[in-house]
MARNULO-91504 format. One record per residue (C-alpha): x, y, z; residue in one letter; residue number from 1. Coordinates in nm, 4 decimals, padded with zeros to 6 digits. Each point is the difference from the previous one (the first is absolute). Layout:
REM residues N
         xx         yy         zz   residu   num
          X          Y          Z        A   NUM
...
//
This chain:
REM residues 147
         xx         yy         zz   residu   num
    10.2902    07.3145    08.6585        X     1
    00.1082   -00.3353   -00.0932        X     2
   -00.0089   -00.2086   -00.3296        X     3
   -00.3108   -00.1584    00.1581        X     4
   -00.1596    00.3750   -00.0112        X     5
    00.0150   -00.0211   -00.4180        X     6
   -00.1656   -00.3225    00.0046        X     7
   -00.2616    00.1389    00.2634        X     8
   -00.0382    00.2688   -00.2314        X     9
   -00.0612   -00.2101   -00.3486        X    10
   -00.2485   -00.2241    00.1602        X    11
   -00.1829    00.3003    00.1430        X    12
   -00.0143    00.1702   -00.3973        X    13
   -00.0675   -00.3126   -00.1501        X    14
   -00.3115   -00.1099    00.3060        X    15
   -00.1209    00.3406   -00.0326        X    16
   -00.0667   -00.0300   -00.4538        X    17
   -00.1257   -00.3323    00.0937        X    18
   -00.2448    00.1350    00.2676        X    19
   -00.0855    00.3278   -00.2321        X    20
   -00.0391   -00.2348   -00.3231        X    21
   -00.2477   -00.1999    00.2357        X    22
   -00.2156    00.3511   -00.0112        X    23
    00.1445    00.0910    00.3085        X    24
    00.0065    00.4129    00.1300        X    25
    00.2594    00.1998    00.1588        X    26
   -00.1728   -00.0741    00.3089        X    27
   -00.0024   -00.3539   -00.0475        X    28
    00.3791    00.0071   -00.0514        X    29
    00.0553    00.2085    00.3232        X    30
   -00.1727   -00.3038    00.2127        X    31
    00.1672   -00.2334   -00.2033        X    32
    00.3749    00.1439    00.0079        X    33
    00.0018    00.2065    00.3539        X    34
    00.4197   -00.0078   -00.0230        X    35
   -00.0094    00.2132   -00.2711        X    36
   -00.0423    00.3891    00.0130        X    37
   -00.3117    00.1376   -00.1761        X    38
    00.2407    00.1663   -00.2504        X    39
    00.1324   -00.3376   -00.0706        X    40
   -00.3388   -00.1848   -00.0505        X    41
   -00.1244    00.3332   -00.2153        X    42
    00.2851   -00.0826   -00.1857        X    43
   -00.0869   -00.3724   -00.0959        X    44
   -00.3778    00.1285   -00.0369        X    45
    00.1169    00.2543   -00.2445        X    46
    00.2114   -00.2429   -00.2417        X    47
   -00.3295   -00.2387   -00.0008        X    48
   -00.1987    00.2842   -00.1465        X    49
    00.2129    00.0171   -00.2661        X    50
   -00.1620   -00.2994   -00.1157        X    51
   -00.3027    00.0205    00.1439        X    52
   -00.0711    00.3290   -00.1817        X    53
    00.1475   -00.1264   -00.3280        X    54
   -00.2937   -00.0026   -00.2169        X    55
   -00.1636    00.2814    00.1683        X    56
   -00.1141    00.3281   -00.2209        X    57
    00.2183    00.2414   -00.0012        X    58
   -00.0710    00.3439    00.0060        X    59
    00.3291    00.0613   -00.2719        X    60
    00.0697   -00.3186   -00.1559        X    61
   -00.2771   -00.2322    00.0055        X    62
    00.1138   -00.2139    00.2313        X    63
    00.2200   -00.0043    00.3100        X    64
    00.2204   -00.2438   -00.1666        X    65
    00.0618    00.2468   -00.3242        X    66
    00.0650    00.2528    00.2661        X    67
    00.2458   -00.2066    00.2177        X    68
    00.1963   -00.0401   -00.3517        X    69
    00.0034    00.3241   -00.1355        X    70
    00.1529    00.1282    00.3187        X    71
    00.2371   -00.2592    00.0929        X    72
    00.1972    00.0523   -00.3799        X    73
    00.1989    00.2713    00.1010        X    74
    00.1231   -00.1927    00.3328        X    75
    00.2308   -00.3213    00.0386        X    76
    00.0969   -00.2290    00.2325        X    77
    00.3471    00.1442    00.1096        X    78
    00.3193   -00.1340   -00.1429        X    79
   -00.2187   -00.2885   -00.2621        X    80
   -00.1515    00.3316   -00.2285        X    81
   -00.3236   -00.2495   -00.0187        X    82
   -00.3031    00.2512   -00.0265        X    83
   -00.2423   -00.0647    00.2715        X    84
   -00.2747    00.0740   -00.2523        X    85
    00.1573   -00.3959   -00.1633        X    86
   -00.1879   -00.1304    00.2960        X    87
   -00.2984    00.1470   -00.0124        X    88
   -00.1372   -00.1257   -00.3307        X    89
   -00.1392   -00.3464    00.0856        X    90
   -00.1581   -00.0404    00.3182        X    91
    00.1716   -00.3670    00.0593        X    92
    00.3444    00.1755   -00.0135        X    93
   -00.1154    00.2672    00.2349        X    94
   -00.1069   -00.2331    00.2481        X    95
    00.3427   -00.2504   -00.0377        X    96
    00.1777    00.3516    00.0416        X    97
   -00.2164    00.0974    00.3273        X    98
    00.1022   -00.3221    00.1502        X    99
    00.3271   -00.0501   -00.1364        X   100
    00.1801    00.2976   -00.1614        X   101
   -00.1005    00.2510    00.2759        X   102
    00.1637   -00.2453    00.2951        X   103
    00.3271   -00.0517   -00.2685        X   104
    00.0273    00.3845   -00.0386        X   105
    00.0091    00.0455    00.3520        X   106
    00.2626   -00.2592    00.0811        X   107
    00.2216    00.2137   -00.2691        X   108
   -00.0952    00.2856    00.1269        X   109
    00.0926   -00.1568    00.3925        X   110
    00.3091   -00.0941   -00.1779        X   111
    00.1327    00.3109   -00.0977        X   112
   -00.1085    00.2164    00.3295        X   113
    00.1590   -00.2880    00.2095        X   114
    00.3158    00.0446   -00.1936        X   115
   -00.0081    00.3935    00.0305        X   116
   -00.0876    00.0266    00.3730        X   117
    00.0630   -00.3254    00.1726        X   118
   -00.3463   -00.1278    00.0857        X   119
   -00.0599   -00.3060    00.0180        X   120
   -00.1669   -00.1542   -00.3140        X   121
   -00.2883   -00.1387    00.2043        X   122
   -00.1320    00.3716    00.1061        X   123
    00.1082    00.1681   -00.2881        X   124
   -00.2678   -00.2774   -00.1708        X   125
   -00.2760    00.0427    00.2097        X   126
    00.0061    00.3352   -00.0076        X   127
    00.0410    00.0567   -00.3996        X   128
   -00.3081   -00.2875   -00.0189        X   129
   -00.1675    00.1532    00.2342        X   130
    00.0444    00.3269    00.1664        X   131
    00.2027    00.2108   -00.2576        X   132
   -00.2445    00.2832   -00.1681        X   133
    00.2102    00.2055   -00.2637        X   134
   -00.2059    00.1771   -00.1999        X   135
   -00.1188   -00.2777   -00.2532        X   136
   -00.1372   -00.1416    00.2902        X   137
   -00.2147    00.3333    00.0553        X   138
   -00.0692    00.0482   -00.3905        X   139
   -00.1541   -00.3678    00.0172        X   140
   -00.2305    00.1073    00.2404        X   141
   -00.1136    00.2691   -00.1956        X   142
   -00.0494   -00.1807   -00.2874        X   143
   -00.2096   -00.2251    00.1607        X   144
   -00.1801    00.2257    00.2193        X   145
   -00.0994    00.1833   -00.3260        X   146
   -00.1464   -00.2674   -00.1381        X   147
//
């Protein structure tokens, strides 16, 4: 891929929050963003629910927000020690950290994997934006799948 590939990739993630804070669906972002795999658009559609659910009941904390918080404590951003949980008390820093910190996380993590196998920094961007699914990605799911 080329360095045009990351910024392909950033303007898909940040058209497909816009489109989902519009009230659009997972379907609606599979007409609207065809390049993208259905894994990658599920994974846009899932960080939107984060805030979409926010002040939803909760079967365990009250809300999905108290939830999101207790949970993320125990885990950090790697190498900052910054408690995911810090971004999850006020809504407004949520959403600056869905369209901000999330892209700026993957650039360091595209950083470091370029360094350590040789990728290019354009593809190792897209794909930790987009197509990487460790298993926070799959424990975010849950989470919002259960509520």
């Amino acid at each position: 891929m080329t360095p045009g590939t990351s910024i392909a990739a950033l303007s898909a993630y940040w058209r497909g929050l816009a489109l989902c804070m519009r009230g659009g669906t997972y379907v609606t972002l599979s007409n609207t963003l065809p390049e993208l795999s259905p894994a990658e658009r599920l994974n846009i559609y899932c960080w939107w629910l984060h805030l979409k659910l926010w002040s939803s009941p909760h079967y365990r904390s009250g809300t999905f927000q108290n939830d999101l918080a207790k949970n993320l404590r125990n885990v950090a951003l790697p190498g900052t020690g910054l408690p995911l949980s810090m971004v999850c008390r006020f809504w407004p820093v949520a959403f600056v950290f869905l369209w901000v910190g999330i892209p700026l996380a993957a650039l360091a993590a595209a950083l470091v994997r370029s360094r350590r196998d040789g990728s290019t920094l354009g593809s190792a961007f897209a794909a930790a934006l987009l197509a990487e699914y460790p298993w926070f990605h799959f424990w975010r799911l849950n989470c919002a799948i259960a509520s």
